[in-house]
C-alpha positions, -999 to +999 in steps of 0.1 A: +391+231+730+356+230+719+344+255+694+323+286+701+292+274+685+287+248+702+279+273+730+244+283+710+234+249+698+217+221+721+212+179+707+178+179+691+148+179+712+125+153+692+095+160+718+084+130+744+079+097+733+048+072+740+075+053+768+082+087+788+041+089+790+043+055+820+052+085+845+014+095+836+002+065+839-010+060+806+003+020+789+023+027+761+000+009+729-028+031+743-008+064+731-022+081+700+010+099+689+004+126+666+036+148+671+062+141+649+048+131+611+049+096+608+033+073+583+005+055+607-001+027+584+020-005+588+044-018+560+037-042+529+040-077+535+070-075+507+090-047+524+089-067+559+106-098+541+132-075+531+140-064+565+144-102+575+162-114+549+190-084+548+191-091+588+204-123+584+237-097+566+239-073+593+277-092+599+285-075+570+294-041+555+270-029+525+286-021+491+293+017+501+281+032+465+242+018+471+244+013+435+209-011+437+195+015+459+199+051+433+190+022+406+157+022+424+154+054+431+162+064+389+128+043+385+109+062+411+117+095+404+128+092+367+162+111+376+194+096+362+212+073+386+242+096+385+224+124+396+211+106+426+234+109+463+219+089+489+223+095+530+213+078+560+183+103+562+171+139+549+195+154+574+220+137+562+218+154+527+215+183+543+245+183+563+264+172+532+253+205+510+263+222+539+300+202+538+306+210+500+288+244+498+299+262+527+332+283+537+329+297+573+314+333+568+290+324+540+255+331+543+225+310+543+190+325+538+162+309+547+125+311+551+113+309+594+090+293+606+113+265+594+128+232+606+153+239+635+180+214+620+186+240+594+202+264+619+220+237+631+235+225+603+242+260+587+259+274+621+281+241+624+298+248+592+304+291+613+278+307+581+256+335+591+216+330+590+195+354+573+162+346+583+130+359+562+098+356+579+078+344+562+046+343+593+006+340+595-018+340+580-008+329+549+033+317+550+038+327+517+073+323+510+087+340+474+118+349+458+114+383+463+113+379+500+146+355+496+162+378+476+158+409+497+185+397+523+209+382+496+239+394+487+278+383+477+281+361+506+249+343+501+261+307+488+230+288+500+195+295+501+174+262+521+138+259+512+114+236+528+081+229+503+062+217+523+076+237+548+078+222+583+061+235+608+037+255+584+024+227+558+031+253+531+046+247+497+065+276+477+050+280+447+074+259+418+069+293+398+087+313+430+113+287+433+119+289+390+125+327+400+151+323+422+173+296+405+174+323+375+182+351+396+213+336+424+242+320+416+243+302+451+228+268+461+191+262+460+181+232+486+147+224+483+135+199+511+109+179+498+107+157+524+067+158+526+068+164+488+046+136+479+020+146+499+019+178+479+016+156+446+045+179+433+082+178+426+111+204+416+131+169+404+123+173+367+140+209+372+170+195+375+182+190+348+181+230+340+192+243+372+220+236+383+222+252+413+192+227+421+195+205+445+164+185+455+164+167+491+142+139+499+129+117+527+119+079+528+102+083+569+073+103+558+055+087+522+073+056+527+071+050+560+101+043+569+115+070+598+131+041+619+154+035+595+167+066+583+171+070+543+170+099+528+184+108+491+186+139+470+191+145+432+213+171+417+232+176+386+263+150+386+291+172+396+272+183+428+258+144+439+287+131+429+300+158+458+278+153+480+283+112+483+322+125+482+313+143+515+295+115+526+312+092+558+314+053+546+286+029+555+262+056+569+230+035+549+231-005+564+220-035+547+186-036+565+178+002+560+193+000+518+169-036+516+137-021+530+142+010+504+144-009+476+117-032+484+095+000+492+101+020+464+087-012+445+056-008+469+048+025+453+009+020+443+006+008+481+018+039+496+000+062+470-032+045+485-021+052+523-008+091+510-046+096+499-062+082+534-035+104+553-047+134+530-083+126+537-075+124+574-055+154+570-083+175+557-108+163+584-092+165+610-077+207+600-116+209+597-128+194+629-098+216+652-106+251+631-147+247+643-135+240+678-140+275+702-113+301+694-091+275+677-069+284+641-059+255+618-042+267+592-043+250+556-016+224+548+002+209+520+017+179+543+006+152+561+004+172+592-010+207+598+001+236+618-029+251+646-030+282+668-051+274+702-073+301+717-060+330+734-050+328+768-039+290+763-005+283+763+006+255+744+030+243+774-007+239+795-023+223+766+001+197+758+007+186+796-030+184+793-033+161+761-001+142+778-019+130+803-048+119+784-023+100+767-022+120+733+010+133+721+014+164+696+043+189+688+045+222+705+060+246+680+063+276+702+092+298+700+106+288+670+116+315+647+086+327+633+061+318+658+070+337+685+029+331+698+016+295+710+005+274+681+014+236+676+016+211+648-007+181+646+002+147+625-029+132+598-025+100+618-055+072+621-093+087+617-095+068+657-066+088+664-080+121+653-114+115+666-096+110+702-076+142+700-103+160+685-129+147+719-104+161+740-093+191+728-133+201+734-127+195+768-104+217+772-115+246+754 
């Protein structure tokens, strides 16, 4: 009755949350949680009247084309409203290239380390993953590499730039390079894109095998929420919102969008101090004993610990200290103990930084 695949897949494992730390006895607002890439800084005074006027709505369905919401996002990223599809997250987008791109059999290639949710979503619709690895020290990912295990059946290529776990961008010369040389589907994920200051979007218009996938939890802040939106050429976003379920966006989660999107000078402000943090805190782990941090293009970075740590001992460790970061371990790619640390709060950083000299 239930598919075969569902035999290789599990639900998500999103790593512990500050609540499950009470069975170590550390209080939940004294948790510095640095795992999972969220915006630290709290939201404008403007976008938190949005959220309580559109609850007073929640009664009510919201206008299922989120016409005010792609008019937004056309100012913010200067793309034509037509060209804009809109999900209730990143992984929404995702899954819906995957819905209109896919047959069973096709191939996907993709770069590893990578995000998990790509296998997921690619293996859901029964296509075959071609992984590249694309490993330490420097994560380089480029066409050539892509290209090497594509072939007829290769209808979809996924790029993450940055690339999550790594931090890594691909180079926007690479990417040009492969949109002239496949036929197939090009997803970028640019869902820490702003943090790189860079933007395939104003390719576009060129490609259009492009199709550019973005976040609202990371820059904007907005993760509890879920938004997410990508821009394509007409045909495919008007596909991809064909694909889309009804209603997936509510009135709160459309309303806080829009009024953050008009925010945009605030969150350029926090996106430097994460960067700053970001930089300081890569600096401060690399000097510690036998410690790798490896350069990032995100608002996190990905670290190696010394050898002979494990990163299952280290994060029980930093658990119980009441500090919370993402063991990356096993993922394609990174067969070796490494983990990924969030540019949270300077406090926060200084705190993880204190104990992980303890424990070297």
């Amino acid at each position: 009755m239930i598919r075969p695949v569902l035999n290789y897949l599990t639900p998500y494992d999103a790593g512990l949350f500050a609540e499950d730390l009470l069975d170590y006895g550390v209080k939940e607002e004294d948790v510095v949680n640095l795992q999972s890439n969220e915006n630290p800084y709290p939201l404008p005074k403007t976008v938190r009247d949005a959220i309580t006027k559109a609850s007073a709505s929640i009664n009510r369905y919201p206008k299922p084309n989120y016409q005010r919401l792609k008019t937004a996002l056309s100012k913010y990223t200067s793309a034509p409203e037509e060209t804009i599809a809109v999900g209730n997250g990143a992984s929404d987008l995702l899954d819906g290239c995957c819905k209109i791109f896919l047959n069973p059999y096709d191939a996907v290639v993709l770069p590893v380390p990578g995000f998990s949710m790509y296998f997921m979503l690619a293996m859901l619709r029964d296509a075959s993953l071609r992984q590249i690895l694309c490993g330490p020290p420097d994560f380089k990912v480029t066409a050539e590499k892509l290209l090497s295990e594509a072939d007829d059946a290769t209808k979809m290529f996924i790029i993450p730039s940055p690339n999550n776990p790594t931090g890594k961008a691909m180079p926007k010369n690479e990417v040009v390079k492969l949109l002239k040389a496949t036929e197939a589907a090009v997803v970028v994920d640019e869902a820490y894109a702003e943090f790189h200051k860079e933007t395939l979007i104003p390719l576009v218009p060129k490609y259009n095998n492009l199709i550019v996938v973005r976040s609202m939890s990371k820059f904007f802040g907005l993760a509890g929420l879920r938004i997410g939106y990508a821009v394509a050429q007409k045909d495919v976003a008007r596909s991809l919102e064909s694909a889309r379920l009804p209603f997936t966006l509510n009135n709160i989660a459309q309303e806080a969008a829009i009024a953050t999107v008009g925010e945009r000078k605030y969150f350029e402000g926090v996106r430097d101090k994460i960067i700053k943090e970001r930089e300081r805190l890569m600096k401060n782990v690399g000097q510690l004993p036998g410690w790798t941090a490896y350069q990032s293009d995100a608002n996190f970075f990905l670290a190696r610990p010394p050898k002979g740590k494990t990163s299952e001992w280290l994060l029980d460790k930093l658990n119980h200290k009441g500090i919370l970061i993402r063991d990356v371990t096993g993922i394609p790619g990174l067969e070796t103990p490494h983990v990924r640390i969030t540019a949270g709060l300077p406090k926060e950083g200084d705190k993880l930084v204190e104990a992980l000299k303890e424990l070297s």
